[in-house]
N, CA, C and O of each residue as an XYZ file, in Angstrom:
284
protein
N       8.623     11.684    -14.287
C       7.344     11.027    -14.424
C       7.440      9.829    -15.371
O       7.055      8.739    -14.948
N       7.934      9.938    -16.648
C       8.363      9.109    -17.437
C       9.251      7.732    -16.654
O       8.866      6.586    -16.884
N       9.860      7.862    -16.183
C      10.999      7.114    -15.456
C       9.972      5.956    -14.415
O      10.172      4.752    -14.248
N       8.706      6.935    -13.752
C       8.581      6.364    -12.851
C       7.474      5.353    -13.609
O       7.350      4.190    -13.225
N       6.863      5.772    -14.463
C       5.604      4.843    -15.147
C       6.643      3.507    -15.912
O       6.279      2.350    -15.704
N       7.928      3.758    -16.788
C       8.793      2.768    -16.949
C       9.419      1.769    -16.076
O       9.898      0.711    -16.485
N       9.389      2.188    -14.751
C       9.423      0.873    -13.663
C       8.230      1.080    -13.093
O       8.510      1.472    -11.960
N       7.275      1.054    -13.182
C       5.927      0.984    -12.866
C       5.162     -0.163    -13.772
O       4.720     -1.173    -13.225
N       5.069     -0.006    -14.798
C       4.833     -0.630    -16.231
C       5.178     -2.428    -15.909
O       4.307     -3.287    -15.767
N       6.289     -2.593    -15.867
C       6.943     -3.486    -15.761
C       5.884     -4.931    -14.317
O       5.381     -6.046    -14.460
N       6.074     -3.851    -12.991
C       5.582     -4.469    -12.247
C       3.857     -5.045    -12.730
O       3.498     -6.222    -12.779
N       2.965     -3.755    -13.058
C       2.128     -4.329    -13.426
C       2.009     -5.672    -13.933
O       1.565     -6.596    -13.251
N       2.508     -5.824    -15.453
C       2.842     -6.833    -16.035
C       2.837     -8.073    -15.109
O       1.860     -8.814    -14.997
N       3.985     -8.235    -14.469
C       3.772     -9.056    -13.296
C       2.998     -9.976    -12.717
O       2.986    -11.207    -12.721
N       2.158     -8.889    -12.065
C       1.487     -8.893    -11.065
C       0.077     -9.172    -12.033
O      -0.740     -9.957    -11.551
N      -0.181     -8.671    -13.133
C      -1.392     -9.459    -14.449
C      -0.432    -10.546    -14.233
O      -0.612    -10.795    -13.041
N       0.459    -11.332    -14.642
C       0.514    -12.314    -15.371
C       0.236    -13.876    -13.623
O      -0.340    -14.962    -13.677
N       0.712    -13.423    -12.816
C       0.355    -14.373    -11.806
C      -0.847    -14.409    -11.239
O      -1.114    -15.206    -10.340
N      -1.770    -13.462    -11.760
C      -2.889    -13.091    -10.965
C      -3.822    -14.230    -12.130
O      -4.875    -14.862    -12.041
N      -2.811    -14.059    -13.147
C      -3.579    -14.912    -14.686
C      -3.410    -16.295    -14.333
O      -4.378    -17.007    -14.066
N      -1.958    -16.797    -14.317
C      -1.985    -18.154    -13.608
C      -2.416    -18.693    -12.011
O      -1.939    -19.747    -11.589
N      -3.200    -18.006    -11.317
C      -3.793    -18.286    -10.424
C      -5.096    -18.647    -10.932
O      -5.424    -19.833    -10.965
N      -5.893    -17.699    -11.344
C      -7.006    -18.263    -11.997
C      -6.980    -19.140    -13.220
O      -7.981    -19.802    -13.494
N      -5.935    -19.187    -13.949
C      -5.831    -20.599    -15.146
C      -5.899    -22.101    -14.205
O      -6.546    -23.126    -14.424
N      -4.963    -21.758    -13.100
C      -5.152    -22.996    -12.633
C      -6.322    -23.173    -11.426
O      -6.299    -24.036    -10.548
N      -7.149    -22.334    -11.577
C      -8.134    -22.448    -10.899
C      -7.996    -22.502     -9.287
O      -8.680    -23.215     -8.553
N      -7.009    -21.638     -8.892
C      -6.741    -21.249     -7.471
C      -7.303    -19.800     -6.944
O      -7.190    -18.756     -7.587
N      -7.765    -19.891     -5.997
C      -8.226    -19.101     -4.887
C      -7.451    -17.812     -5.167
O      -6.394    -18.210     -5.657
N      -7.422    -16.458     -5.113
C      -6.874    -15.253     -4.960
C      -6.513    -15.078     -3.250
O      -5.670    -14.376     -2.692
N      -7.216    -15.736     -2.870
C      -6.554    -15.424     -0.923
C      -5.282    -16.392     -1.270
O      -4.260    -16.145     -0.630
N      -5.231    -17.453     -2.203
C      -3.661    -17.956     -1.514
C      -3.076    -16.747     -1.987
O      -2.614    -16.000     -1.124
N      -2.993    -16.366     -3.306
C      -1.631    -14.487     -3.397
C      -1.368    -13.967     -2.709
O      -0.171    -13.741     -2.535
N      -2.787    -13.214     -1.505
C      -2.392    -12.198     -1.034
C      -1.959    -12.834      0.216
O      -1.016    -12.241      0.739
N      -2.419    -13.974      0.906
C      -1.744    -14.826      1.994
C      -0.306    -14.969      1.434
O       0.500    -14.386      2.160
N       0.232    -15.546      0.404
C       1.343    -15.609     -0.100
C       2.447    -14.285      0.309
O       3.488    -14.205      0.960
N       1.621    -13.367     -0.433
C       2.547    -12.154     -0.206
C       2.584    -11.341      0.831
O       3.480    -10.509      0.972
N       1.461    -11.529      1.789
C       1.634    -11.359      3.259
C       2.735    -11.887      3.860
O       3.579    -11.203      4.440
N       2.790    -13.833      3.679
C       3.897    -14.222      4.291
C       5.373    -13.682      4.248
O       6.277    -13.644      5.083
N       5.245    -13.246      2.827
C       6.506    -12.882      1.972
C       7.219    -11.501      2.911
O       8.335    -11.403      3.422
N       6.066    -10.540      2.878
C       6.585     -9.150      3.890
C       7.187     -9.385      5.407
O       8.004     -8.628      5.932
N       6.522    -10.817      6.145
C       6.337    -10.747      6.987
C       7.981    -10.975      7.585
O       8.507    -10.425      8.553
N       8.593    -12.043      6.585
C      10.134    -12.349      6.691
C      10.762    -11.644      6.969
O      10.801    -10.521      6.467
N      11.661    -12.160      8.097
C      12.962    -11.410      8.485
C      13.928    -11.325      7.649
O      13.691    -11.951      6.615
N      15.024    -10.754      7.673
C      16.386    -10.867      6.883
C      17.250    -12.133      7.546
O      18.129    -12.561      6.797
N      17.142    -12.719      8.697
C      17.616    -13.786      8.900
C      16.546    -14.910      8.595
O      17.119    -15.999      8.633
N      15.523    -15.012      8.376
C      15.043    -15.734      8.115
C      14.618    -16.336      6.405
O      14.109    -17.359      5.946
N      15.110    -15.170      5.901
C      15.688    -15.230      4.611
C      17.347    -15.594      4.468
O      17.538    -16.145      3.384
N      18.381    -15.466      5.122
C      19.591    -15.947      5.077
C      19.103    -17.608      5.521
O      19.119    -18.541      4.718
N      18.829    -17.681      6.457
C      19.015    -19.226      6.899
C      18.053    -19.988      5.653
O      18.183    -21.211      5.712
N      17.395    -19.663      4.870
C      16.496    -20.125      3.787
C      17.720    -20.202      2.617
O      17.710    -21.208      1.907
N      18.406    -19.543      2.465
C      19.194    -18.976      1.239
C      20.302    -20.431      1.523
O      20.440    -21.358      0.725
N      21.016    -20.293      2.904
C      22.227    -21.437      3.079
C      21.474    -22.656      3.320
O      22.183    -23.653      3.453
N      19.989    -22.867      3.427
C      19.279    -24.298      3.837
C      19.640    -24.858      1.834
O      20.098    -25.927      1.430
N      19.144    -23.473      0.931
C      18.948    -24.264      0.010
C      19.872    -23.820     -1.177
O      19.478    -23.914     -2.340
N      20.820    -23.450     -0.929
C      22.123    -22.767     -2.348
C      23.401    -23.350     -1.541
O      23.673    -23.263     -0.343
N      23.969    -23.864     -2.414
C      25.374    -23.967     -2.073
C      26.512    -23.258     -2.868
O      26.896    -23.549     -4.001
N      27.062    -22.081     -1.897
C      27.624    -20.773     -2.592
C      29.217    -21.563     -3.642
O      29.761    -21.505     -4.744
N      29.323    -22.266     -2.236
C      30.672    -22.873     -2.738
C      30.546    -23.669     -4.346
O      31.606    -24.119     -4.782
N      29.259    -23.846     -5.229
C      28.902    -24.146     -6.613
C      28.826    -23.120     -7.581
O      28.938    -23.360     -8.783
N      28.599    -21.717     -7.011
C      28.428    -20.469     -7.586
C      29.388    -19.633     -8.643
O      30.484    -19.253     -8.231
N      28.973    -19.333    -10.050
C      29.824    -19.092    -10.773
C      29.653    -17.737    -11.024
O      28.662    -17.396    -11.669
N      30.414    -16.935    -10.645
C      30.097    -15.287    -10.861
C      31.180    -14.779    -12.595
O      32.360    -14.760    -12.942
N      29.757    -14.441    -13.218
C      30.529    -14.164    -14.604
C      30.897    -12.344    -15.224
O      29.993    -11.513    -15.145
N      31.483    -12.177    -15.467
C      32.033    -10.603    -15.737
C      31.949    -10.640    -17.290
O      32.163    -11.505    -18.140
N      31.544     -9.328    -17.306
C      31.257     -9.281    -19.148
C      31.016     -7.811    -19.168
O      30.290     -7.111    -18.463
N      31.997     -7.456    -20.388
C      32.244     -6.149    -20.826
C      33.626     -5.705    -20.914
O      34.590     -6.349    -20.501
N      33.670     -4.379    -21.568
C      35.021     -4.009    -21.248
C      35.372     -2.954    -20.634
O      35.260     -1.728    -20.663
N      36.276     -4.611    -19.522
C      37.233     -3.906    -18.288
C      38.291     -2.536    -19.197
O      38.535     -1.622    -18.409
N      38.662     -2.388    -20.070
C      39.764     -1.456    -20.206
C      39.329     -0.108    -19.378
O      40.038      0.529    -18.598
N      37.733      0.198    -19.825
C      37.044      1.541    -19.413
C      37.337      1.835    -18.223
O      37.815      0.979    -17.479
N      37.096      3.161    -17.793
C      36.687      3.285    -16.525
C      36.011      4.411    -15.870
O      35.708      4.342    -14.679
């Protein structure tokens, strides 16, 4: 129960804080939930072809930290 309110917690937060800058900047609450409609509605290829339209992997620096001795 504990576990689940600690990633629970978190999202809230969130989801207050954009709901806050929607109304700071004096925007509509239908664009969010239109927003996050669109958001579900995505395919997984239609999220890949978004990902290679706008990242170029071949710039990508993958960093490792800790210690490897463990295992």
């Amino acid at each position: 129960m504990l576990l689940r309110k600690q990633i629970h917690l978190p999202k809230q937060f969130l989801l207050a804080a954009q709901i806050s800058d929607y109304l700071k900047d004096g925007r509509n609450l239908d664009e969010f939930t239109e927003f996050e409609d669109k958001t579900k509605k995505l395919t997984v290829d239609e999220v890949h072809a978004a990902f290679k339209k706008y990242f170029d992997t071949s710039k990508f620096v993958l960093v490792y930290a800790g210690d490897f001795s463990k295992k």
